[in-house]
GUKEMI-966617 format. One record per residue: residue number from 1; x, y, z of N, C-alpha, C in turn. Coordinates in steps of 0.2 Angstrom, whole numbers, plus 5000, padded with zeros to 4 digits. Last residue first. Layout:
REM GUKEMI-966617
BANU seq n_px n_py n_pz ca_px ca_py ca_pz c_px c_py c_pz
BANU NUM    X    Y    Z     X     Y     Z    X    Y    Z
...
REM end
This chain:
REM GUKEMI-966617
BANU seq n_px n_py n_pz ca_px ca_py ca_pz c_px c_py c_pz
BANU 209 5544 4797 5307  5543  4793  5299 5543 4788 5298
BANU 208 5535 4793 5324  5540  4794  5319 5540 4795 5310
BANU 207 5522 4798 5328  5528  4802  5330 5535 4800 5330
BANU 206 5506 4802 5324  5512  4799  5322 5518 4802 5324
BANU 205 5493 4798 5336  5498  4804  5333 5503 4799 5332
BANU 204 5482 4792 5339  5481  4793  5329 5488 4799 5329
BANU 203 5483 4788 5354  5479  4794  5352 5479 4796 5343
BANU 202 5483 4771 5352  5479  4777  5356 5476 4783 5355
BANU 201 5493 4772 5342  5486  4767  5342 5480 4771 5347
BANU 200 5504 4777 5347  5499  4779  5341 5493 4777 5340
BANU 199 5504 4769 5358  5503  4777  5361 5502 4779 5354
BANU 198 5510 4758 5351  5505  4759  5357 5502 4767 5360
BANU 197 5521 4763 5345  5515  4761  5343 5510 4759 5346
BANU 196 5533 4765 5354  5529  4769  5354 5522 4767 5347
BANU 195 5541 4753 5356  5534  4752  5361 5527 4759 5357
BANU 194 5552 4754 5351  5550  4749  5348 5543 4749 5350
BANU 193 5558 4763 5364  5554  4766  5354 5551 4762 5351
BANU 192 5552 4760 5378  5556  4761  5373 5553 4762 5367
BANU 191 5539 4761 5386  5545  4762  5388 5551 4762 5382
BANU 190 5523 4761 5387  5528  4765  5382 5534 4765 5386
BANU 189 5516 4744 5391  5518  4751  5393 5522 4753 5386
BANU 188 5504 4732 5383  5508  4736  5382 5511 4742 5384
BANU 187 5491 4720 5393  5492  4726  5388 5499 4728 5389
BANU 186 5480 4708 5396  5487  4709  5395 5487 4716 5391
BANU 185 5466 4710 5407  5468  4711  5398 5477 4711 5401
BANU 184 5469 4706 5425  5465  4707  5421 5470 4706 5413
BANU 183 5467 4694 5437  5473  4695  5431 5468 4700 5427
BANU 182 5466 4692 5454  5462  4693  5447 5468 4696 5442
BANU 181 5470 4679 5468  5472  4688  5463 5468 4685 5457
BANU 180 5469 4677 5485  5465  4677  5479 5466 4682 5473
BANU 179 5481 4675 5493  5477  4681  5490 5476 4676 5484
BANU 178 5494 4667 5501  5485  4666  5501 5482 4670 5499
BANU 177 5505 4671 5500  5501  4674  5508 5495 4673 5506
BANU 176 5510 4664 5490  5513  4663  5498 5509 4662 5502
BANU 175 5502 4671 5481  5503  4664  5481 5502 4663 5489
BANU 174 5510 4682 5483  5503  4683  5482 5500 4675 5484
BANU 173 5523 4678 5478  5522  4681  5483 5515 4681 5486
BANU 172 5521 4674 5464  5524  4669  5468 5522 4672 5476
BANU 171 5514 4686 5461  5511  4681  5460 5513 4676 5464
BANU 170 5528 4696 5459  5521  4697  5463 5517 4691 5464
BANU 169 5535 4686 5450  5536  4686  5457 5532 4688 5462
BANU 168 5528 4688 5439  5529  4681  5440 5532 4681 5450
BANU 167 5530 4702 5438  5525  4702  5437 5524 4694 5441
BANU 166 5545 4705 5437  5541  4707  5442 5533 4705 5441
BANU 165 5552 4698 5427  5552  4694  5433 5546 4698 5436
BANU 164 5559 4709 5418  5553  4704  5416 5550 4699 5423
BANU 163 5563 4722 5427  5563  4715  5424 5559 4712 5423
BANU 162 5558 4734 5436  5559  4733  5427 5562 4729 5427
BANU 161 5564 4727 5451  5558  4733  5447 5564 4733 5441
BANU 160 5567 4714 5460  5570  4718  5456 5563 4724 5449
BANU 159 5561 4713 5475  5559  4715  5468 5564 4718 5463
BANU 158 5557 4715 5489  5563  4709  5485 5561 4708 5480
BANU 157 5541 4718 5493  5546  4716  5493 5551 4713 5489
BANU 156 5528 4719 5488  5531  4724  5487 5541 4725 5487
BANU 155 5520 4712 5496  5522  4710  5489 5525 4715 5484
BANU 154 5519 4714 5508  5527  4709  5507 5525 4709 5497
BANU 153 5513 4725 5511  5518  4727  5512 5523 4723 5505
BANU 152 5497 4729 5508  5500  4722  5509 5509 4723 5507
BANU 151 5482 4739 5512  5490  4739  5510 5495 4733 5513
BANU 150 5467 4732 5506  5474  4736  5511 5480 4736 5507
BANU 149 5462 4730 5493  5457  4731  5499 5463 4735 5504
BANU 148 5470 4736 5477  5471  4731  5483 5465 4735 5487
BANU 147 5476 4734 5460  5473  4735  5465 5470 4731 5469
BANU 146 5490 4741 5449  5488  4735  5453 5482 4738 5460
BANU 145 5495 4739 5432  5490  4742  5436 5490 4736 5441
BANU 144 5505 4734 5424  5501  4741  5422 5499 4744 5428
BANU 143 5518 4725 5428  5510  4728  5428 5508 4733 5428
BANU 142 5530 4714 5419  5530  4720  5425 5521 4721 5425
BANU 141 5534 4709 5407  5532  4704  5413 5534 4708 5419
BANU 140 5528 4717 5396  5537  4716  5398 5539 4713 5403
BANU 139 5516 4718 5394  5519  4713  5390 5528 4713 5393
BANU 138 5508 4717 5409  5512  4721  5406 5514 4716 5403
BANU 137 5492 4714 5419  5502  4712  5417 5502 4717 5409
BANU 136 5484 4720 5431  5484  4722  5425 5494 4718 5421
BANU 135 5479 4713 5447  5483  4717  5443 5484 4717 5434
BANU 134 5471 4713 5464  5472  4713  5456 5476 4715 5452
BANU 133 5470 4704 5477  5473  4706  5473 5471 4708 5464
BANU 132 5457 4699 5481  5461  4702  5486 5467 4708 5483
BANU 131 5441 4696 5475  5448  4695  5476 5451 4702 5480
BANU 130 5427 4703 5473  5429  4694  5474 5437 4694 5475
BANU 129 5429 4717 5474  5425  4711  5477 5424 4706 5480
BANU 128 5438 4718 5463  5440  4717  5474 5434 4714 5476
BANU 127 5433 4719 5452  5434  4711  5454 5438 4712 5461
BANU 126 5431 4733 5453  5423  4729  5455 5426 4722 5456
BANU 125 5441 4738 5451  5437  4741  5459 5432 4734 5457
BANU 124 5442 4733 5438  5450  4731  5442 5444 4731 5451
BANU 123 5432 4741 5430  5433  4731  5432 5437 4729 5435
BANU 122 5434 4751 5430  5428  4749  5433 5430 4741 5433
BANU 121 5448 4752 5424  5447  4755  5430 5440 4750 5433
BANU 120 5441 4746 5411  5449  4743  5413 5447 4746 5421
BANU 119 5434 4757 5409  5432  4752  5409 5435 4748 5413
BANU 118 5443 4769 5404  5440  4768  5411 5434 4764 5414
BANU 117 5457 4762 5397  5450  4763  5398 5446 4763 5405
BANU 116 5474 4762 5391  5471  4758  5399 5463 4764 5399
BANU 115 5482 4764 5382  5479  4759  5381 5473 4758 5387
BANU 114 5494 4769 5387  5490  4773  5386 5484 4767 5382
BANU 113 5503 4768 5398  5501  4762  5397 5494 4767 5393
BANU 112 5509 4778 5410  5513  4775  5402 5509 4772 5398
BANU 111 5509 4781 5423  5503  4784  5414 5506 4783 5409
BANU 110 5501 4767 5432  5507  4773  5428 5503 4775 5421
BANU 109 5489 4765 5443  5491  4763  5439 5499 4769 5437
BANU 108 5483 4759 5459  5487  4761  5456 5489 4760 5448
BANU 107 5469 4759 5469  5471  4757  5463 5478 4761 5460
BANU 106 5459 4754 5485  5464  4758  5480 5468 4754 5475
BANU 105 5445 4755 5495  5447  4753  5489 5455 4756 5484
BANU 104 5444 4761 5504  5441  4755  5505 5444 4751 5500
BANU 103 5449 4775 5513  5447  4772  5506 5449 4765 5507
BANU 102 5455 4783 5522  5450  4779  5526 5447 4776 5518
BANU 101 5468 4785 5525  5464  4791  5526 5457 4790 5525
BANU 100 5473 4774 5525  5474  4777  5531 5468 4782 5531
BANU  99 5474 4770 5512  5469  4767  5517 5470 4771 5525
BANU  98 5480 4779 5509  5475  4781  5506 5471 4777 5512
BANU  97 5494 4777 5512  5492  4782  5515 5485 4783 5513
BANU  96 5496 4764 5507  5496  4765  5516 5492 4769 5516
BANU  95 5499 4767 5495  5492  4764  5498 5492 4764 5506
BANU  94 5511 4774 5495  5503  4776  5491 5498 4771 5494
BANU  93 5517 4765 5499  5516  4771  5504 5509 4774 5501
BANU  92 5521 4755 5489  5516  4752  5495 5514 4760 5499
BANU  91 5524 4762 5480  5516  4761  5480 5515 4758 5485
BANU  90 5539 4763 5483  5534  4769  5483 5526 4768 5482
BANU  89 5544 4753 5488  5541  4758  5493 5536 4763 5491
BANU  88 5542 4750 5472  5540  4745  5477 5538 4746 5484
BANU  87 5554 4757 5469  5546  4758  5466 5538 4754 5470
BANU  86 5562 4761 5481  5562  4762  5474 5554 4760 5473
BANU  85 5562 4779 5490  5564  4771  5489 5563 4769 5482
BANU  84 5552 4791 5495  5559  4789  5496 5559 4781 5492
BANU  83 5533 4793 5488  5540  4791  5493 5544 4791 5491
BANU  82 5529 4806 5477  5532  4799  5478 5536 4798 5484
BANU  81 5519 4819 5483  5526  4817  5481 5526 4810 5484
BANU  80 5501 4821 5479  5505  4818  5483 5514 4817 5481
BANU  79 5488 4832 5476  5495  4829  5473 5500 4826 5478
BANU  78 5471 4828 5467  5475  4827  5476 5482 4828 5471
BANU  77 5464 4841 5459  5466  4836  5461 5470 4835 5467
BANU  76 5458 4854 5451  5455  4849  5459 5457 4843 5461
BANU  75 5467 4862 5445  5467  4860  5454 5463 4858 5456
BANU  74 5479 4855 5432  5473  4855  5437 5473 4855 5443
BANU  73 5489 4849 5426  5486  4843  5425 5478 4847 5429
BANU  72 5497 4862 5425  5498  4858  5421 5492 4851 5420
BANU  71 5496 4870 5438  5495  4873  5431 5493 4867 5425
BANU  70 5497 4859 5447  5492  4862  5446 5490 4864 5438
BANU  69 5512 4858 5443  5508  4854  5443 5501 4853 5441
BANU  68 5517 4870 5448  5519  4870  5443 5513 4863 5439
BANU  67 5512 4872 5462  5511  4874  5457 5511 4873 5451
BANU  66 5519 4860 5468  5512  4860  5469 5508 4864 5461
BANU  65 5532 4853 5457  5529  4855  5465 5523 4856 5462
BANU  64 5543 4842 5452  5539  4845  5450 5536 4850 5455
BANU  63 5546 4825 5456  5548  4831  5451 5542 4836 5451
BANU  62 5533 4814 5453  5542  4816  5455 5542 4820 5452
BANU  61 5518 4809 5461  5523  4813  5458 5529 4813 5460
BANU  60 5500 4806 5461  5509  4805  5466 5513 4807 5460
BANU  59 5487 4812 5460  5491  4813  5458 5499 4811 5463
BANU  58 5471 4803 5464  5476  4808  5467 5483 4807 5462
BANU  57 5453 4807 5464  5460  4803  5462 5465 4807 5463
BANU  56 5440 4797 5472  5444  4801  5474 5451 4801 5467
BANU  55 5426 4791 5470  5431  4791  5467 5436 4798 5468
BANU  54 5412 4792 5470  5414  4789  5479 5421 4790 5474
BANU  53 5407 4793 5457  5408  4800  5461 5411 4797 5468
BANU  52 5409 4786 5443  5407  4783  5447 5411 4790 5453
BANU  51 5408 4795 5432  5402  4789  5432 5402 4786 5440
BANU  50 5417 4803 5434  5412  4805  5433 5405 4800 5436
BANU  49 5429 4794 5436  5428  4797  5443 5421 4800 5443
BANU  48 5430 4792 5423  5428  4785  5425 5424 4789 5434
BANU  47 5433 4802 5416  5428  4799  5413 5426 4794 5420
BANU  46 5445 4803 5424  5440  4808  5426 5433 4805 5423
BANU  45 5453 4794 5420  5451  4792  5426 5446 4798 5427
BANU  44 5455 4797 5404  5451  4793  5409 5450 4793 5414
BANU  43 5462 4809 5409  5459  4811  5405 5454 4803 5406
BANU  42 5475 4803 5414  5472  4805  5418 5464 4807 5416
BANU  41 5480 4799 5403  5478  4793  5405 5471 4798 5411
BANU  40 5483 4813 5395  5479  4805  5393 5474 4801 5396
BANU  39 5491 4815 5405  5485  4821  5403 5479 4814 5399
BANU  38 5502 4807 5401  5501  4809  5408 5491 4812 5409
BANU  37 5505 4808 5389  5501  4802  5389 5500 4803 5397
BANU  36 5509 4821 5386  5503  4821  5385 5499 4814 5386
BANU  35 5521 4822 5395  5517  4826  5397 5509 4823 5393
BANU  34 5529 4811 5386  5527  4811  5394 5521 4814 5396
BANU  33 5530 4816 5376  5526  4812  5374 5522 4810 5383
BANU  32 5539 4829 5381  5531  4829  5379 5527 4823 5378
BANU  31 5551 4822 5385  5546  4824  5388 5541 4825 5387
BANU  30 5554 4818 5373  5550  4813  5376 5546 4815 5381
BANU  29 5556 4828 5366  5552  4824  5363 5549 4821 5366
BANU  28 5568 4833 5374  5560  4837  5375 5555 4832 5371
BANU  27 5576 4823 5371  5575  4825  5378 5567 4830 5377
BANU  26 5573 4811 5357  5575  4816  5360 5571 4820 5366
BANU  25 5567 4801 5352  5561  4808  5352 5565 4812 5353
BANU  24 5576 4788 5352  5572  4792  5346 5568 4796 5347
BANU  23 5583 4792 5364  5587  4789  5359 5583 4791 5353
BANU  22 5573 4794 5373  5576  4800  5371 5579 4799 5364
BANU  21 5566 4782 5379  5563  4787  5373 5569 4790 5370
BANU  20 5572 4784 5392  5574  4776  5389 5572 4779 5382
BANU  19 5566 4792 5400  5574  4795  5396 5573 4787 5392
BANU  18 5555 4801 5405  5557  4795  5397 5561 4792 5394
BANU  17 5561 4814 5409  5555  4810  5408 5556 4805 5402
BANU  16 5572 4820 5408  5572  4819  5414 5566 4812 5415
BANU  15 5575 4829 5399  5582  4824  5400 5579 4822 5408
BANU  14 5564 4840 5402  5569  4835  5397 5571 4834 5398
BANU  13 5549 4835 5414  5556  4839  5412 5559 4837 5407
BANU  12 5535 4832 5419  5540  4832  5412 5544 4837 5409
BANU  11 5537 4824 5433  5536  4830  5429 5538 4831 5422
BANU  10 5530 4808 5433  5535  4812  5434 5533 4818 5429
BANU   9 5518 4797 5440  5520  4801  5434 5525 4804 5436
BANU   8 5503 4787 5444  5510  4787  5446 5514 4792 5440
BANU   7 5487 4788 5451  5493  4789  5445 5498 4791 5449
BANU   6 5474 4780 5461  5484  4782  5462 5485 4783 5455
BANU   5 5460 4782 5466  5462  4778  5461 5469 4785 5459
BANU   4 5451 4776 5480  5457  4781  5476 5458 4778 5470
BANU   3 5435 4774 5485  5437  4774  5479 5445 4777 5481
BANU   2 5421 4773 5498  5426  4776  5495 5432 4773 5491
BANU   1 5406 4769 5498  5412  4766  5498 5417 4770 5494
REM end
């Protein structure tokens, strides 16, 4: 049984990755903190693609091209550009196009959430077995991590992305269509400064006074 497991990331340009960050790293500050929690999280999912080999994993991206990417993260990886739309088109395509390509199983996370083990991955693939829907919530009532058997269009819809709503709506919708969903650990994305203790506790780097 074939495996994808989606990271979702932006190139790390300055004044381009983070920008919510910048106020306190500033534009290249953030973008590195981008670049290394990008390298982080993917640094699990190899841990995890090790243990379990049916695990495909594929890079979607904004910004950036083939090369530039490669150099940066690797060329054994799949790279995919982000669909058109907003974030909601953009994962539903990511899953379209994985089940299309014939994986049984797919998982999308972001590589904000540097907290996320490839333990966390082995238990998101294994509770599909009993459920339809999984998702990781996010202390900001958005999701770290969501994984599905297909690609289910409507839960993707009529979403305001980044409000605290998006996690309570997934569920209202999930509800609807009768998916059996699994909740997994509450954990912390890095989207603003008050958040980057999260990303120290992960990797011991101080990155204010």
């Amino acid at each position: 049984m074939s495996h994808n497991l989606i990271l979702f990331t932006r190139y790390p340009m300055a004044g381009k990755a983070k920008t919510r960050l910048i106020p306190a790293l500033g534009g290249e500050g953030a973008a590195q903190l981008q670049k290394k929690m990008t390298k982080h999280i993917l640094g699990r999912g190899r841990i995890f693609s090790e243990k379990y080999p049916q695990t495909k994993i594929e890079i979607h991206h904004s910004g950036g091209n083939l090369s530039l990417l490669q150099a940066w993260l690797g060329e054994d990886l799949t790279y995919i550009p982000q669909a058109e739309g907003d974030l909601g088109k953009k994962m539903y395509c990511a899953l379209e196009n994985s089940f299309t390509q014939g994986a049984q199983k797919a998982l999308i996370a972001g590589c904000d959430c540097p907290l996320l083990t490839p333990e966390i991955f082995a238990e998101a693939f294994e509770e599909l077995e009993h459920h339809d829907l999984v998702l990781g919530p996010a202390l900001d009532g958005g999701y770290y991590l969501i994984a599905l058997k297909k690609a289910i269009e409507e839960i993707f819809q009529d979403i305001v992305w980044g409000k605290e709503q998006v996690l309570a709506r997934t569920l209202e919708k999930a509800e609807s269509l009768k998916l059996k969903v699994k909740l997994l650990e509450e954990m912390s994305d890095v989207d603003y400064p008050e958040d980057l203790w999260v990303w120290e506790k992960a990797s011991g780097e101080k990155l204010l006074c």
